[in-house]
C-alpha positions in Angstrom: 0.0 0.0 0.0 2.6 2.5 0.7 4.8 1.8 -2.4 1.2 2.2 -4.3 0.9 5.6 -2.7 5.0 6.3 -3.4 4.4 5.8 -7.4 1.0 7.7 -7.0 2.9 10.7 -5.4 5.8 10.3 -7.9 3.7 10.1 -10.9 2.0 13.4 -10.1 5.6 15.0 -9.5 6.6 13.4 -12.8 3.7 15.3 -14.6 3.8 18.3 -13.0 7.8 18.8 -13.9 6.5 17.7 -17.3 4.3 21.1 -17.9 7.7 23.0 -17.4 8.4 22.0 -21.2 4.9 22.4 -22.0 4.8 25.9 -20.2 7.1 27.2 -22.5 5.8 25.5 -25.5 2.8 27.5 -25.1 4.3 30.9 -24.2 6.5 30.7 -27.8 4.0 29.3 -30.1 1.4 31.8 -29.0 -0.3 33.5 -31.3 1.2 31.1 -34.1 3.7 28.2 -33.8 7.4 29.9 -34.2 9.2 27.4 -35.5 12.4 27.3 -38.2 15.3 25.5 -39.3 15.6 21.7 -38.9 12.3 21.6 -36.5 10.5 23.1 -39.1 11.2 20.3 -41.9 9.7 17.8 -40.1 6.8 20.2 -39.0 6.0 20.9 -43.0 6.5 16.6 -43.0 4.0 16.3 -40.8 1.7 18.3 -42.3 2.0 16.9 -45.2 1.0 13.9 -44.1 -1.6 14.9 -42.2 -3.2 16.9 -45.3 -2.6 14.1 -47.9 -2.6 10.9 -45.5 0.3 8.0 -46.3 1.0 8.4 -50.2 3.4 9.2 -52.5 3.3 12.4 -52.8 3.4 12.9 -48.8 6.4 11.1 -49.1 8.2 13.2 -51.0 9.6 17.2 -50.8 6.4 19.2 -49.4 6.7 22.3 -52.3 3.1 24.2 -51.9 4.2 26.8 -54.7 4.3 23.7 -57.5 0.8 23.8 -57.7 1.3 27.1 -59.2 4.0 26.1 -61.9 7.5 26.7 -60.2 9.3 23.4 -61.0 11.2 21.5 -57.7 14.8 23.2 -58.9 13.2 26.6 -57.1 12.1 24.2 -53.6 13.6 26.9 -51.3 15.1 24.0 -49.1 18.2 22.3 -50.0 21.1 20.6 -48.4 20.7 19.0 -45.5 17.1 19.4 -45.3 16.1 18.1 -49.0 17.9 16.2 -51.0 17.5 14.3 -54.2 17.1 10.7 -55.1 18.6 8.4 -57.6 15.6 9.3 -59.6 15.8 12.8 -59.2 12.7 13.1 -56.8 13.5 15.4 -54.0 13.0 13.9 -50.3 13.5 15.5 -46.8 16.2 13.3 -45.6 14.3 13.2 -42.0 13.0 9.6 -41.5 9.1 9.6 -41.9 8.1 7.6 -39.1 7.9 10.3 -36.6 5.8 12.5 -38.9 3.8 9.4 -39.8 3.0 8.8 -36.4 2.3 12.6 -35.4 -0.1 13.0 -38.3 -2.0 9.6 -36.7 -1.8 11.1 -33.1 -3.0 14.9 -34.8 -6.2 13.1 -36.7 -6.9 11.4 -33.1 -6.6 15.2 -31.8 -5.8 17.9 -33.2 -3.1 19.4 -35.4 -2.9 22.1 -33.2 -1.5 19.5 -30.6 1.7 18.2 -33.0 4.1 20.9 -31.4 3.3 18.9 -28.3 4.1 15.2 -29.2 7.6 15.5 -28.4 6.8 16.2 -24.8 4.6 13.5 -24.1 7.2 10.9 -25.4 9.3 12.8 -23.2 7.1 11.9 -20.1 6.5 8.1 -20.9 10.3 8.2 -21.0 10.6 9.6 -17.9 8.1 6.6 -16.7 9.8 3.7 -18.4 13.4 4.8 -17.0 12.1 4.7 -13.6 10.5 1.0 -14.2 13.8 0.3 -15.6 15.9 1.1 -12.5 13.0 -0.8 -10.2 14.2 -3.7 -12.3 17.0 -4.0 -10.6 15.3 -3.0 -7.2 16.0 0.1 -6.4 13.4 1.3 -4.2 11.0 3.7 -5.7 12.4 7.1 -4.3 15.4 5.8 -5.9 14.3 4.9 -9.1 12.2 8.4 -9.1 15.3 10.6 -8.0 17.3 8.8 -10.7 14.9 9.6 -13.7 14.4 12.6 -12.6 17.8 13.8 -12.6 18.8 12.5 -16.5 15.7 13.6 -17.8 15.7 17.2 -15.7 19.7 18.2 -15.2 21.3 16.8 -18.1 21.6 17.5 -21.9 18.1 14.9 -22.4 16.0 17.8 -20.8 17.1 19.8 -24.4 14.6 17.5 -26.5 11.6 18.2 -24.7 11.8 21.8 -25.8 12.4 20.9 -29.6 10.2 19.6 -32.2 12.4 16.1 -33.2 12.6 12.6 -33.4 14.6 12.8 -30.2 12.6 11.9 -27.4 10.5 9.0 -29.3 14.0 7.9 -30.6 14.6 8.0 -26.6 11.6 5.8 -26.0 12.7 3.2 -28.0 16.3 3.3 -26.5 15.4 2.9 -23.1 12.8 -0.1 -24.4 15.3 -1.8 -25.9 17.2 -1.6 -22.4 14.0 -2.3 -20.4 13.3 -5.5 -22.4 16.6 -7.0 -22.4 16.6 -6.5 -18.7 13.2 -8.1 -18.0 14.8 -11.2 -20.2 17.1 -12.0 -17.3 14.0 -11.6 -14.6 12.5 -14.8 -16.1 13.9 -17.6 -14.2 13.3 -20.3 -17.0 13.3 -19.0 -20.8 10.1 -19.6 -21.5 7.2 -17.5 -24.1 7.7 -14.0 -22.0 11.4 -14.4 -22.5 11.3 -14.9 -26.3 8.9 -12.0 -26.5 11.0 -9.7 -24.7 14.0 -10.8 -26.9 11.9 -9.9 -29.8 10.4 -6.5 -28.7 13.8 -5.8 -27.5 15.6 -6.0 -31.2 12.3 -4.6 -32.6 13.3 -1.5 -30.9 16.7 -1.6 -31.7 15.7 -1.5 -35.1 13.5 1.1 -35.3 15.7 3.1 -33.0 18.1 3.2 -35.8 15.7 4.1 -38.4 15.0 7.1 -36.5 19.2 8.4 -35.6 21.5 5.9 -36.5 24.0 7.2 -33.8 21.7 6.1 -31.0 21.6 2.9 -32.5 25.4 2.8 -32.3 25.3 3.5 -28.0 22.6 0.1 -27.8 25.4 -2.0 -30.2 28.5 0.0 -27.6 26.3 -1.7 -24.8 25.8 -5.1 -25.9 29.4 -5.3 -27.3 31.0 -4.1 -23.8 27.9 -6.7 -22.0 29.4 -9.3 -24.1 32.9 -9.3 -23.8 32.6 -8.8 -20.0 30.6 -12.1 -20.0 31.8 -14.0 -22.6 31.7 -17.4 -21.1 27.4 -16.6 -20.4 26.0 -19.3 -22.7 22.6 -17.8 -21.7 23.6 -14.2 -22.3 25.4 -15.4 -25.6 22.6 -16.5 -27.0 20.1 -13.7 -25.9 22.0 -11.1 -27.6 22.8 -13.2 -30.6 19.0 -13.9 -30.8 18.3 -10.0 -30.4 20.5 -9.3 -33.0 18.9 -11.9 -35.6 15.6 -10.3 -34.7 17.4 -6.5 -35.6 18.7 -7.8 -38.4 15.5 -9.4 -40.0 14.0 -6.0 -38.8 16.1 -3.5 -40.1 16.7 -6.0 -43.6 13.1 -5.1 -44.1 13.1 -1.4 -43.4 16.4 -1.4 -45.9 14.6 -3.0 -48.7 11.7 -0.3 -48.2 13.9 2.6 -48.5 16.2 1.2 -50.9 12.8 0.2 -53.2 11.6 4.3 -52.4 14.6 6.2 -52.3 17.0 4.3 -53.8 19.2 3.8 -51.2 19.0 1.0 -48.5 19.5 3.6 -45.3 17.4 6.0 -47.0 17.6 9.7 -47.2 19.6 10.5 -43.7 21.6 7.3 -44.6 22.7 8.6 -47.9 23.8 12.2 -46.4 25.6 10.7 -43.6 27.5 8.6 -46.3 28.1 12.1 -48.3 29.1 13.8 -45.3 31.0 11.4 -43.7 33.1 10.8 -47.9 33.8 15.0 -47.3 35.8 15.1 -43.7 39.2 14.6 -43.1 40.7 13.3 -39.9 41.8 17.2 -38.8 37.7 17.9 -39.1 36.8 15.0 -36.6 39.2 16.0 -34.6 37.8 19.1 -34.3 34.3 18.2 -34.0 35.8 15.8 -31.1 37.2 18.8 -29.4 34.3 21.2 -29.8 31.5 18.6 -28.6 33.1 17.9 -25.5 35.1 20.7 -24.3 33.9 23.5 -26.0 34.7 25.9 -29.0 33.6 29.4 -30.5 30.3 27.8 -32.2 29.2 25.0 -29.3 29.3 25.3 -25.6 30.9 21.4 -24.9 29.3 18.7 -23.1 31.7 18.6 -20.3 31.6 22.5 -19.8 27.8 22.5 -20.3 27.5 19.4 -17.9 30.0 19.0 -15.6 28.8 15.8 -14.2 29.8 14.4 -17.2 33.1 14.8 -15.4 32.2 13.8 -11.9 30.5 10.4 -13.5 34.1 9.5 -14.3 34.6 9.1 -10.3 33.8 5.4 -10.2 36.6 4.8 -12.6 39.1 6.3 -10.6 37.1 4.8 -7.8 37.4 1.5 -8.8 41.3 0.9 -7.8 40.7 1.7 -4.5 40.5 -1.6 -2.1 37.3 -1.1 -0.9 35.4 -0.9 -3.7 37.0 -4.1 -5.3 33.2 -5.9 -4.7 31.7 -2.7 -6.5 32.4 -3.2 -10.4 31.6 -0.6 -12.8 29.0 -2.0 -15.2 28.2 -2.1 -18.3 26.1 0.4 -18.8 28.9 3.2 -17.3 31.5 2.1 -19.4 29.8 1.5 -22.6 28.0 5.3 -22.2 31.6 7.1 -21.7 33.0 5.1 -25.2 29.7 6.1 -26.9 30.6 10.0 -25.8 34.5 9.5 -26.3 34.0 7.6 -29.7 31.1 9.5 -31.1 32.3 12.7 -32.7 35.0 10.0 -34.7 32.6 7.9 -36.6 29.8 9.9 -37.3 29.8 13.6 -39.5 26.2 14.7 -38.1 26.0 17.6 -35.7 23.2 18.8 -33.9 23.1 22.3 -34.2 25.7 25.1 -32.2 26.0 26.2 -29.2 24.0 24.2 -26.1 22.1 22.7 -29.1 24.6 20.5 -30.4 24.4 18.2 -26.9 21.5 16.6 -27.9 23.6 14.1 -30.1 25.0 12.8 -27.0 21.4 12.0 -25.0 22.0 8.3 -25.5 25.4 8.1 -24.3 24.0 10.2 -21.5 21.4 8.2 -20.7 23.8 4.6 -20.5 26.3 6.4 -18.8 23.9 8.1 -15.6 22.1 4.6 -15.7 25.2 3.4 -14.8 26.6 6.0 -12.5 22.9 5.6 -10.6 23.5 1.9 -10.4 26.6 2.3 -9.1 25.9 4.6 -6.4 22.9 2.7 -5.2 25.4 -0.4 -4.9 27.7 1.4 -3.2 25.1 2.7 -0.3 23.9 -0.4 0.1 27.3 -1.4 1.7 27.2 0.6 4.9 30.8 -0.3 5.4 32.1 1.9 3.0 29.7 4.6 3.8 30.6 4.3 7.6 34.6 4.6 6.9 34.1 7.1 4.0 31.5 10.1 5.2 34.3 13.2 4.3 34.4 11.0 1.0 30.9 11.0 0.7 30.6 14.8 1.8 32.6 15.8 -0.7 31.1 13.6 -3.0 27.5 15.3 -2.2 28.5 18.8 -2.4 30.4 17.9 -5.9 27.1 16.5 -7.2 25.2 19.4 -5.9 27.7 21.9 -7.8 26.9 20.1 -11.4 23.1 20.2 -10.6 23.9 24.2 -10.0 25.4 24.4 -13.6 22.9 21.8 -15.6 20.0 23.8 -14.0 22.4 27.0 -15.5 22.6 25.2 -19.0 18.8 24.7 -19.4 18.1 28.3 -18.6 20.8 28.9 -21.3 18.7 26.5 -23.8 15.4 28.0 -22.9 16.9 31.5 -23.2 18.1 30.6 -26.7 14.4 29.0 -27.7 12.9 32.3 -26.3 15.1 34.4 -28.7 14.1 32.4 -31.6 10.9 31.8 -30.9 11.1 36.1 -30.6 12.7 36.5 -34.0 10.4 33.9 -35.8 7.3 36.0 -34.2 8.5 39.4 -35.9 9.4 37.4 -38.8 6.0 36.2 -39.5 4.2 38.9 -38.0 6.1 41.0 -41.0 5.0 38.5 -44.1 1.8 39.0 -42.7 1.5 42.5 -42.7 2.9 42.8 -46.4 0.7 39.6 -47.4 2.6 38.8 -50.4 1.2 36.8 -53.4 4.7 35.0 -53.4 8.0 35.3 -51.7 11.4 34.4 -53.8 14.3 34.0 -52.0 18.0 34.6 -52.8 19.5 31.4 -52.2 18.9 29.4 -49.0 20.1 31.4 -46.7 16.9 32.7 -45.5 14.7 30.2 -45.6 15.7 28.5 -42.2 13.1 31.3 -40.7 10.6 30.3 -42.8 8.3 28.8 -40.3 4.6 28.6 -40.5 5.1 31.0 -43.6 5.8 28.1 -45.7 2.6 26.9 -45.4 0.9 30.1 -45.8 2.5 31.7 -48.9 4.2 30.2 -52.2 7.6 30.6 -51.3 10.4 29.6 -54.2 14.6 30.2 -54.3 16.3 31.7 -57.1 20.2 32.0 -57.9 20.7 33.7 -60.6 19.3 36.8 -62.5 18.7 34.1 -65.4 16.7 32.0 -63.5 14.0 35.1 -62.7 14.3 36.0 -65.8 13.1 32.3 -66.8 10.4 32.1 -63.9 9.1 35.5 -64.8 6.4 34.0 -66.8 5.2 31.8 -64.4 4.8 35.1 -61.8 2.8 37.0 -64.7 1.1 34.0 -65.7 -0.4 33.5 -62.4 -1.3 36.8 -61.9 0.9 37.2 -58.9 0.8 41.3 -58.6 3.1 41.5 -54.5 6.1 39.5 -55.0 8.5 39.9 -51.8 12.3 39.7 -53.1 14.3 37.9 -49.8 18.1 38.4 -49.7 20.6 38.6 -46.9 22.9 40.7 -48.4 25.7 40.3 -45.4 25.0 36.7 -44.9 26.3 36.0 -41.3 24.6 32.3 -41.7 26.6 29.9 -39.4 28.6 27.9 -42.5 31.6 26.0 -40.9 29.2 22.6 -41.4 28.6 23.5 -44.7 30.1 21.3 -47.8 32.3 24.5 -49.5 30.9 23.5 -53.0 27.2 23.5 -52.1 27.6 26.8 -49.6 29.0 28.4 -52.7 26.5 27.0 -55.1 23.0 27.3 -53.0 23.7 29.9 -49.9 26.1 32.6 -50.8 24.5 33.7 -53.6 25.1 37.4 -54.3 23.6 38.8 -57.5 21.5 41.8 -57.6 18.3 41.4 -59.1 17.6 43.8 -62.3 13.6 44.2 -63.3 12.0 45.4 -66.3 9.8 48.3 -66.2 6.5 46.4 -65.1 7.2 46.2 -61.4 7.6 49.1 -58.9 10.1 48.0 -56.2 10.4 49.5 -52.6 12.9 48.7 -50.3 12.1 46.9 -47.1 14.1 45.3 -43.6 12.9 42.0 -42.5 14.7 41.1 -39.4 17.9 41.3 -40.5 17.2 40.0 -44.4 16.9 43.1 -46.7 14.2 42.7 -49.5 12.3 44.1 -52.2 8.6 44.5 -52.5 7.7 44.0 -56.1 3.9 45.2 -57.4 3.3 44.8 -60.5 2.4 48.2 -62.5 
């Protein structure tokens, strides 16, 4: 009865923590959703297929102004956002089964509830963790405090404020975990066992349809799990099993998005591959340095986090005498090679500044798992505790200290969300008040503020005073009379990520448009684009 009352009391503290994303949600997407840049993609892919339901046309680029003519050349999204396939269709490279599923979940609802979605896989995560860490009986204060912490005072608090795949990618990671756990709870394998083995590869899978680098954290575990208990027949052939049941899995998703896009790890499979054929060793060593300690363009994970750090203690830890019957487990060791490894084998980023730690959530995750574990162990053994409490002390206060500076690192990502969700507001808020019959953009490097716009007005890129000149009939033809001309004429985008060929080609595009005589021009600041209001005479 008491433990009944414990989760009772603990869910309601779970949900009310929950509406701190959800309070800010609402505060920035009032009066309209402000959204832009990556978030935005899979906002228009969502729409898409909420409008046109599971076809082949939701599948591909969503381009509103093609109705009216402009051919997919002018899409004003490019690289990384839209890229295109062997048979020259143009695809977001974002895997559609979040979309998919948010469009279900939005006919269920309302549309008006997609911005949302992220937050309430964000709270069943926060659930599952803590029935994860009961599994290996932790009481349920523990288990609570321990959820709480990864999901509140770490880098995985930054996905609850975004519009991603990242927190449903999250639920399947800790599924994964929870079901290979529960395999080792059965006594006897018997039917439950072969079902968790099953749901636990099935989740594997779709966890790497949905960012292949979280994928790579699960395989970091099981590798370490094996090879730490290599003579486990039973373990053996659990994961062996779970890794037939991946394979089939993700064998089947391969043959889907090679048979649709032409390429057997789809769209974000294809751009990894093209990203990953451009860097040399000197750029992943950079990218190493940046992520984790810091740089002009990203704050570091270790600097941002500075538990990070103090999660390294049971390593150190773990020469000492008395802590010769506390190991370090599998789940610590394989979440510091995930974070060590990481910015080595993989090109994708995650955006600058604070923004960029989100990569890391599932190396997080393994590695505080297994710092919690760890801790739990070691206060079970009141010996230690007993001939250690200036140990422990400073232990306490240390922790306490990182909490201070995580709680500083989330105000810093909700102050940065604020400011866009500001700028996205007066962007909008200015295409409205002009109400343009179409917007042309100079290049791409406007168009990550594009936002809600996109679905409002035709929006189309140009880069080159040919090309106008060759869609000019298509304007006239459609009797489009305010066309808004968007250029950024000093172009401060961030571009250090940026292929040099394709920033040249499709973002620093600099020519000055020349009109005939049939259209008045006036001169106006958007933000900090320039542009041109065009009316036809």
């Amino acid at each position: 009865m008491k433990m009944r009352f414990q989760i009772s009391i603990l869910f309601i503290v779970f949900l009310f923590l929950t509406m701190i994303p959800a309070y800010y949600k609402y505060l920035w997407n009032q009066p309209n959703v402000a959204i832009g840049s990556d978030p935005q993609i899979k906002y228009y892919q969502t729409y898409s297929y909420y409008k046109e339901g599971f076809s082949p046309y939701s599948r591909q680029c969503f381009f509103p102004a093609g109705v009216f003519g402009f051919q997919l050349q002018n899409i004003p999204l490019g690289y990384p956002w839209a890229l295109s396939a062997s048979n020259d269709t143009c695809f977001f490279q974002y895997p559609i089964f979040m979309p998919v599923l948010h469009a279900f979940m939005a006919r269920m609802t309302s549309f008006a509830f997609v911005i949302y979605f992220p937050i309430f896989f964000f709270f069943l995560n926060l659930v599952l963790l803590f029935i994860f860490f009961k599994q290996f009986g932790l009481s349920v204060v523990q288990s609570g405090c321990a959820s709480l912490f990864i999901h509140f005072f770490s880098p995985v608090f930054l996905s609850s404020l975004d519009y991603s795949e990242l927190t449903l990618t999250n639920t399947f990671f800790i599924l994964s975990l929870l079901f290979y756990r529960r395999i080792f709870l059965s006594n006897n394998i018997n039917i439950s066992a072969y079902l968790f083995v099953f749901l636990s590869g099935i989740c594997l899978s779709f966890n790497f349809q949905l960012r292949p680098e979280s994928t790579l954290a699960l395989l970091l575990f099981f590798f370490v799990n094996f090879v730490r208990n290599v003579k486990d027949r039973k373990n053996f052939r659990i994961l062996f099993s779970i890794g037939i049941v991946s394979f089939l899995s993700t064998f089947a998703f391969s043959y889907w998005n090679q048979k649709v896009y032409g390429h057997f790890m789809g769209m974000r499979g294809l751009n990894t591959i093209h990203d990953a054929a451009i860097l040399n060793l000197g750029d992943y060593l950079v990218n190493w340095t940046s992520d984790l300690w810091g740089s002009k363009y990203k704050i570091g994970l270790f600097k941002g986090y500075p538990f990070a750090v103090l999660f390294f203690v049971p390593f150190l830890l773990s020469f000492v005498q008395k802590l010769k019957n506390v190991k370090l487990n599998d789940y610590l060791i394989s979440g510091y090679l995930f974070i060590l490894l990481l910015p080595f084998v993989s090109p994708y980023r995650a955006g600058v500044d604070i923004l960029g730690l989100r990569y890391y959530e599932s190396g997080v995750y393994l590695m505080s798992i297994g710092f919690f574990l760890w801790v739990f162990q070691i206060f079970s053994s009141g010996k230690f505790i007993q001939n250690s409490q200036i140990a422990i002390i400073t232990f306490v206060l240390l922790f306490l200290t990182t909490l201070y500076f995580s709680y500083k690192s989330n105000l810093r990502a909700i102050k940065h969300w604020s400011g866009a969700a500001k700028v996205s507001h007066e962007y909008s808020d200015l295409i409205s008040k002009i109400n343009p019959d179409l917007i042309i953009h100079r290049g791409l490097s406007t168009t990550y503020l594009m936002g809600v716009t996109y679905l409002e007005y035709p929006q189309i890129a140009v880069y080159s005073q040919d090309e106008w000149d060759q869609i000019e009939h298509v304007v006239l033809k459609n009797g489009f009379k305010r066309v808004l001309y968007l250029y950024w004429q000093d172009n401060k985008l961030v571009n250090y990520e940026f292929p040099k060929e394709i920033w040249e080609k499709k973002f620093n595009v600099n020519f000055d448009l020349s009109l005939n005589s049939i259209w008045d021009r006036e001169k106006i600041k958007i933000i900090h684009f320039d542009s041109l209001l065009m009316q036809k005479k």
